[in-house]
N, C-alpha and C positions, 0 to 999 in steps of 0.2 A: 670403607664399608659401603655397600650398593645402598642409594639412595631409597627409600619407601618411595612407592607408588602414592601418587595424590589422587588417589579415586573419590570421585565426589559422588556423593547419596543423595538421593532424592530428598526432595524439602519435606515428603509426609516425613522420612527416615528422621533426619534432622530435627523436625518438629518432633516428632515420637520422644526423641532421647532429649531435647530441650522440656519437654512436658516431664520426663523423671527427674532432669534434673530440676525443675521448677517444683516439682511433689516432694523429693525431698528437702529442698528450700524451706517447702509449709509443713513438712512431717516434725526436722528438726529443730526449731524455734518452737513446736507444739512442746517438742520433749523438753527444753531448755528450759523455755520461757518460763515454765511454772516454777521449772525448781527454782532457777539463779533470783527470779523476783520474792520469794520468801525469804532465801538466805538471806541474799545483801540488802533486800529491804529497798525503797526508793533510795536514799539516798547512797549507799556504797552504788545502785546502779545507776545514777547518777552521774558519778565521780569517774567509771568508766566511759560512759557514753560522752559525757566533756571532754576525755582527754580521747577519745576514737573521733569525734567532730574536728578535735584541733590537728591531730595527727592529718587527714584527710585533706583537711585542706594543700597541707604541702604534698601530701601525696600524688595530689591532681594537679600541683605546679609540677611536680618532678615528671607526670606525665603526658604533659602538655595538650595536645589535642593526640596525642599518637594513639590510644585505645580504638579509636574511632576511625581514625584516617591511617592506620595501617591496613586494619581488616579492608578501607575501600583499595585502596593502593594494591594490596598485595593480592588482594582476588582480582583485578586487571592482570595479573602477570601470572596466574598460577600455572597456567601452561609453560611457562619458560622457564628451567628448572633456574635457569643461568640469571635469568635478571629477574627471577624471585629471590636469587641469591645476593642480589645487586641492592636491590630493595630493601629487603632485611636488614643486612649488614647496617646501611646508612641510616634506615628507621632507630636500630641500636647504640648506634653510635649518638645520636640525638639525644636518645632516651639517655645513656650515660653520663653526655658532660651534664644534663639535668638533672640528673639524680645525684650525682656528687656536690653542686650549688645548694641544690634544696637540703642536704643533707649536713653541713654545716651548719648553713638559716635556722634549721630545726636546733639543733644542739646549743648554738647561740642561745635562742631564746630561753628555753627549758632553763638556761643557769642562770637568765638576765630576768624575765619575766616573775613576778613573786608570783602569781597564781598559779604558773607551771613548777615552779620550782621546790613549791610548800609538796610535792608527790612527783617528783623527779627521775623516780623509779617505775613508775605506771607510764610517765609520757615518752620514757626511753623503751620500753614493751611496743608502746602504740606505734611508736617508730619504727622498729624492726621493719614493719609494712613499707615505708618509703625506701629505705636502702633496696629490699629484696626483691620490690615488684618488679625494675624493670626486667631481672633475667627468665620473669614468666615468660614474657613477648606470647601471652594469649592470644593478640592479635591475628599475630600467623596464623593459629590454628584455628580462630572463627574464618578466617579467609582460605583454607582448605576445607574449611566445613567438618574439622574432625569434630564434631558434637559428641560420639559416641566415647572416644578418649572423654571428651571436657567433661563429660556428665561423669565416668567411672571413677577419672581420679578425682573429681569434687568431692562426690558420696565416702567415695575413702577417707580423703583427710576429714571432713566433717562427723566422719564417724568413728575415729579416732580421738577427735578433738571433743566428742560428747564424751566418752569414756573418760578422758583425762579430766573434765570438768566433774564429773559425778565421785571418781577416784580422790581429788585432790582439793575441792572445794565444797566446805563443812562452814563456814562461817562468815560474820560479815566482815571481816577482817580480810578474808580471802580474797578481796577484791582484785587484787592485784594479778592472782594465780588465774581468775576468769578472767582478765582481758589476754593474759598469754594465752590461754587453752585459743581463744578467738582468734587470734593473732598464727598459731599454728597452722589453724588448715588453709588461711591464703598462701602463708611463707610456704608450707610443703608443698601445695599445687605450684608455685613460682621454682622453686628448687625442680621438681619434676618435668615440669618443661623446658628448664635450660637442658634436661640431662637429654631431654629426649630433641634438640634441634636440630642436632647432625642429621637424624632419618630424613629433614627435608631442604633443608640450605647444608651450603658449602661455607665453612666461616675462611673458605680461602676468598683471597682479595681478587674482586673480577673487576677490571679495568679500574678507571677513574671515578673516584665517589666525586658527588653531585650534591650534595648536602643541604648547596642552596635551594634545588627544584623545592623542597618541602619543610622549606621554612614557613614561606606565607602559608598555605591550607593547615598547617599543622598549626599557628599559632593563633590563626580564625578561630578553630575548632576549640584551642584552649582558652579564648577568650569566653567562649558559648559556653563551656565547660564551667568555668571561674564564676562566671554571672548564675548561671544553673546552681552550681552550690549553695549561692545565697541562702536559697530560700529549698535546699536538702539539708544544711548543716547550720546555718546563722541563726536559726530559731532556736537550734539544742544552745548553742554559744553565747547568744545574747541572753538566753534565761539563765545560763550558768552566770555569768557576770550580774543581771539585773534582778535574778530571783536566787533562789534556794536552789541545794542538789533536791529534794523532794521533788520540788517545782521542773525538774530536769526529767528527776525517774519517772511523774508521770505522763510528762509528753514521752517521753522514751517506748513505755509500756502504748500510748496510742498509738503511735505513727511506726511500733514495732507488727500490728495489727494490719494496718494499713499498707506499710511493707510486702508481707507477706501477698496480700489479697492483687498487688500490684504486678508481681510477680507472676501470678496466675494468668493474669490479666496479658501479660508481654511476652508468655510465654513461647506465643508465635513471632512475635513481633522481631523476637532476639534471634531468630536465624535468618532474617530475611533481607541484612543488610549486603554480606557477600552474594549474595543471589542476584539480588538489585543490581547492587554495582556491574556484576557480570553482564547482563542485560543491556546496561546501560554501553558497555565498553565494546556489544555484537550490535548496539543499535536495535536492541528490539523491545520497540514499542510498546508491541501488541502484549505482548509477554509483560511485561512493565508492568501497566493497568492492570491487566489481568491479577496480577498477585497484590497491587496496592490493592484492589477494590473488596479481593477474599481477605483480606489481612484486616479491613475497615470494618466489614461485616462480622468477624470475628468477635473483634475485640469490644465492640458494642453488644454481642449477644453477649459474652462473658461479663464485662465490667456494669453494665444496668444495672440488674440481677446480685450481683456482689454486693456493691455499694448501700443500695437500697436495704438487703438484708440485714450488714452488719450495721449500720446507723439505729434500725431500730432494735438489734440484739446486740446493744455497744455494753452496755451494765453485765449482761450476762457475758460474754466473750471475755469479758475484760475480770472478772470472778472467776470464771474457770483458770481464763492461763495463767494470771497474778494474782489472786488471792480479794477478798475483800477490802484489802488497806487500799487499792488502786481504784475503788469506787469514785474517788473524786475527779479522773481521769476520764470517764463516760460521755459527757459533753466534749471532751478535747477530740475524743475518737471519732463522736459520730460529726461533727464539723470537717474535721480532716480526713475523713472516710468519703464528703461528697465529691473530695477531689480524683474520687479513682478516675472516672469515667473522661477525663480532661488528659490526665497522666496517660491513660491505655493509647489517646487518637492522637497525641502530641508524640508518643512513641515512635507512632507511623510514621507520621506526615514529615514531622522534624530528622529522625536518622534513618528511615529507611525509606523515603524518598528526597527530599533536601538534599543530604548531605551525597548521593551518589550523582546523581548533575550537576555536582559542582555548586550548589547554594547554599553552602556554610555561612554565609555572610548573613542570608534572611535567618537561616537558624539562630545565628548569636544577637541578633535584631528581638527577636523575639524572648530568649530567654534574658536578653537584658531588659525588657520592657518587666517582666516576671520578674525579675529580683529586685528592680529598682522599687515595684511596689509593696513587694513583701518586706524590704527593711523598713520604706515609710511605716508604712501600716503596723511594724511591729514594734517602731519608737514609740510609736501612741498606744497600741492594744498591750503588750505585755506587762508594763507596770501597771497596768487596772485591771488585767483578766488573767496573766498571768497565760498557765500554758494554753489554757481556750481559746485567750489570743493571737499568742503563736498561730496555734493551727488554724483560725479566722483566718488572718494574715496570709498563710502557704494556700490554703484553699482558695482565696479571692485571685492569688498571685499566679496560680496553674492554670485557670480559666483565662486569664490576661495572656498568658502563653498561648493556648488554642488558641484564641481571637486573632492574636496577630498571626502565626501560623495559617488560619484561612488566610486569612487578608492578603498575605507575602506572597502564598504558593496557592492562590485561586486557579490559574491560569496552567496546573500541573495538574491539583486533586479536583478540582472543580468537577469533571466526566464522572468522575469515582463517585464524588460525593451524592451525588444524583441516584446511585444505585445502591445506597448505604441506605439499610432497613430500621431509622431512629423509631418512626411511630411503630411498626410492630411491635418491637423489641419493649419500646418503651410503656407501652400499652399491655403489653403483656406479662410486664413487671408489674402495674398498677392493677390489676387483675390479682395477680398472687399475691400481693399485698395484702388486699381485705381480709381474705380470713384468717392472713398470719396474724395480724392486730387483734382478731376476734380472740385466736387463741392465747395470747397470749396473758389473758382476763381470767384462763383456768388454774385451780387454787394449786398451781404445783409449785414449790418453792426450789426444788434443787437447781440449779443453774444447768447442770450437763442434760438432766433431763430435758429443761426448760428447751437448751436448744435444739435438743435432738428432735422433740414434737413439732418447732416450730420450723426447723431448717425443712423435714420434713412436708412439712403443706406448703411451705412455698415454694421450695423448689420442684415437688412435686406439680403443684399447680401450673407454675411456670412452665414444664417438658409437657405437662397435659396438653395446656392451649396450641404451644408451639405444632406439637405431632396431631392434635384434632385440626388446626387450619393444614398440616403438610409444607411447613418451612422447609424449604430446599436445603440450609445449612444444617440445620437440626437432624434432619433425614442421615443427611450426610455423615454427623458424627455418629449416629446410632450404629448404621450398617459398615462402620471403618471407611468411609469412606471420604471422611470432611477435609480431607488435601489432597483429593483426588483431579481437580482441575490445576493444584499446585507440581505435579508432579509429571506434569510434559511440559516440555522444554520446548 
C-alpha cells in the first residue's frame, strides 16, 4: 500500500486541533466528574484512583523515557521515509522487551501484594493500560504532527467511553466497570494506531538495528520520568497506604480540578516539542526563541488568571462537579491549584526546550530535586493534614522544579525570559481580583450561579484591562490571530 504523505500543518493548525482536544479533555471530566463522584461516593473513587496510581507507575517503567524521546528522534528524520522507518522499528522494539518485563513485575505483585490482591480484578482492568500502550507508538504521530488524527480519534473513544460509563454504571459497587469504561478509550486509541502504522513506516526490516544509539537518552528521560511521578502519583499512593480511600477520593476530586485547568494551560505547550526539535536538527535559532518566547507568554497569560480564579472558587467548583460530601476537599484544591502557574513554564522550559538540545540530564536534575522534596515533605504533612498535605507537599515540590529549571537552563531561556510579560499579566489578574471578592459577599447561595456571576467579572475584568492597555497577545487571540508569528518557518 502507497505510503501517506507526511504533510505537516502549521503550528496555529496544530495548536487549533490541540485546543479541541484539550476542550474536550475539560468538557468531559465536566460530564463525568459529577456523575461518577455521587455514585461511588469518595471512597469507591478512591479505590479506583489507587489502583490507576499503581497501574501507572509500571506503566511509565514499561515506557521508559520513549513517549518523549521518540517524538524528538522521530521528527529529526521525518523527511526520510527509510530511516523513520529505522527509528520506529528500533524505538518499538525497546518499548517491547519493556513492556513484556514490566508486565510480569505487574502480575507478580497483584497475587504477592495483600493490598493489591484484596481487588485483584480492578488492578488486572488497570493493567490492561501497560500491556496495550506500547502498540499506540503515539509518538510517531506527535512527531508527524498528525494533531488533527490525535484529536478525532481521542474525542471518539472518550465519547464512547462516556456512554459506556452512563449505560453500565448505577452503583457503588460498580466500581470496577468505571475504571474499565477509563481504561477503554486509551486501549481503543493504542489499538487504532497500531492499525493505522503502515500508512507511515515500513515494519520491513531496513538494515542493521542499532538499539544501543538510544539506550542512554532513552533512559535519562525515564529517569526524569520516574522521579516526575513522585510527586503526580505518590501523593494518591502514600494517602492510600497512610490514610483512608475517603482521604484518596478527596485529593482525587482536587487535583482532578487542577488536572483539567493544566491541560488548558499546556495546551500550546504540547505541540511545540516536534517543532522544536525540528528547528534544532535545521540549526535555526532565530525560529527557536521565537516560539519558546510566544509559548512563555502564553502560558502566563492563560495559567495567572486560572489559578488565581479557581483558588478562591475552590468550595464552589468543587459543589458543582462533586457534590457537597467533597466540601472538605476545598482547602486541598485551592493549595494545589497555586501550582498551575509552575506546572504551565516547567512545561516549556523542561520538554520543549531542554529536552530537543539534548539536556535531558538538567531535566531529570530537576525533577529529581521535585520529588525528592515532595516525598520528604509528605512523610511529615500527610499523617497530620492529610490530603491538604499532600497537595502542600506537590505544590511546594513544583515550584522547586521551576527554580532549578531557571537555574540549569539560564543560559538558553534567560533572552526569553526578559520578554515574558509576569507584571502585566500579573497585575492584571490583581485587578480582576477585587471585585471578584466583592461579589462574591452577594446573598446568592446556588453554586452554578455563584460561578457563573463571578467567573463572569473577572474574567471579564481581566480581557477589559488587557484590550484597554492593547496587549499584543490578547489583540492577537481576539482577531485569530495569536499564532500568527508561530506559523512562518
Amino acid at each position: 500500500m502507497k505510503k501517506e504523505q507526511n504533510k505537516v500543518h502549521s503550528v496555529k493548525y496544530n495548536f487549533l486541533m490541540n485546543f479541541i482536544l484539550t476542550a474536550s479533555s475539560l468538557l468531559f471530566p465536566l460530564i463525568t466528574f459529577p456523575y461518577v463522584s455521587r455514585i461511588l461516593h469518595a471512597t469507591g473513587n478512591g479505590k479506583v484512583n489507587f489502583a490507576a496510581s499503581i497501574a501507572n507507575y509500571f506503566l511509565m517503567v514499561a515506557s521508559l523515557g520513549i513517549p518523549t524521546y521518540g517524538v524528538k528522534e522521530c521528527a529529526k528524520v521525518r523527511d526520510d521515509k527509510q530511516q523513520l522507518s529505522k527509528t520506529s522499528q528500533e524505538i518499538l522494539i525497546i518499548n517491547l522487551i519493556a513492556t513484556i518485563l514490566v508486565t510480569i513485575t505487574y502480575l507478580m505483585m497483584v497475587f504477592t501484594v495483600p493490598r493489591f490482591s484484596q481487588d485483584k480484578n480492578l488492578f488486572f482492568i488497570e493493567g490492561i493500560n501497560i500491556v496495550l500502550n506500547m502498540f499506540g507508538a503515539n509518538w510517531l504521530y506527535q512527531a508527524l504532527e498528525k494533531y488533527d488524527y490525535i484529536t478525532a480519534r481521542s474525542v471518539l473513544f472518550k465519547a464512547v467511553s462516556i456512554i459506556l460509563m452512563f449505560a453500565l454504571v448505577h452503583q457503588e459497587s460498580d466500581y470496577r466497570i468505571y475504571a474499565a469504561t477509563t481504561v477503554f478509550a486509551s486501549v481503543g486509541s493504542n489499538v487504532m494506531n497500531f492499525i493505522r502504522l503502515h500508512r507511515y513506516i515500513s515494519f520491513k526490516k531496513v538494515g542493521e538495528y542499532n538499539l544501543k544509539q538510544h539506550l542512554k537518552p532513552i533512559f535519562i528521560l525515564f529517569a526524569g520520568n520516574a522521579v516526575a511521578s513522585i510527586y503526580t502519583n505518590l501523593d494518591t499512593v502514600m494517602l492510600g497506604f497512610m490514610k483512608t480511600n475517603a482521604d484518596v477520593g478527596y485529593y482525587t476530586a482536587a487535583v482532578k480540578v487542577k488536572n483539567i485547568l493544566v491541560s488548558v494551560v499546556s495546551s500550546l505547550s504540547g505541540v511545540l516539542l516536534p517543532r522544536m526539535s525540528y528547528y534544532v536538527q535545521r540549526r535555526d535559532k532565530k525560529q527557536f526563541n521565537a516560539l519558546m518566547t510566544t509559548a512563555l507568554n502564553a502560558t502566563i497569560f492563560m495559567s495567572m488568571p486560572l489559578c488565581t480564579y479557581f483558588v478562591i472558587e475552590a468550595k464552589d467548583s468543587l459543589t458543582l462537579l462533586a457534590g457537597a460530601e467533597y466540601i472538605p476537599a476545598t482547602l486541598t484544591m485551592q493549595i494545589v491549584n497555586i501550582s498551575i502557574v509552575a506546572i504551565g513554564i516547567t512545561s516549556i522550559i523542561g520538554i520543549q526546550v531542554l529536552t530537543p538540545i539534548n539536556r535531558e540530564l538538567q531535566l531529570m536534575i530537576s525533577v529529581v530535586v521535585g520529588a525528592v522534596s515532595d516525598f520528604v515533605l509528605n512523610c511529615f504533612m500527610i499523617p497530620k493534614w492529610g490530603a491538604a498535605g499532600a497537595a502542600f507537599a506537590t505544590m511546594i515540590a513544583e515550584y522547586l522544579v521551576l527554580a532549578t529549571q531557571l537555574f540549569l537552563g539560564h543560559d538558553v531561556v534567560g533572552e526569553s525570559l526578559k520578554h515574558v510579560r509576569y507584571v502585566r499579566y500579573g497585575a492584571t489578574t490583581a485587578v480582576a481580583l477585587a471585585p471578584t471578592i466583592a461579589v462574591t459577599f452577594l446573598p446568592v447561595t446556588n453554586s452554578f450561579l455563584r460561578l457563573v456571576i463571578t467567573a463572569l467579572v473577572f474574567f471579564g475584568v481581566y480581557a477589559s484591562v488587557l484590550y484597554g492597555i492593547k496587549d499584543e497577545l490578547f489583540y492577537r487571540f481576539l482577531d485569530n490571530r495569536f499564532t500568527r508569528r508561530l506559523i512562518r518557518r
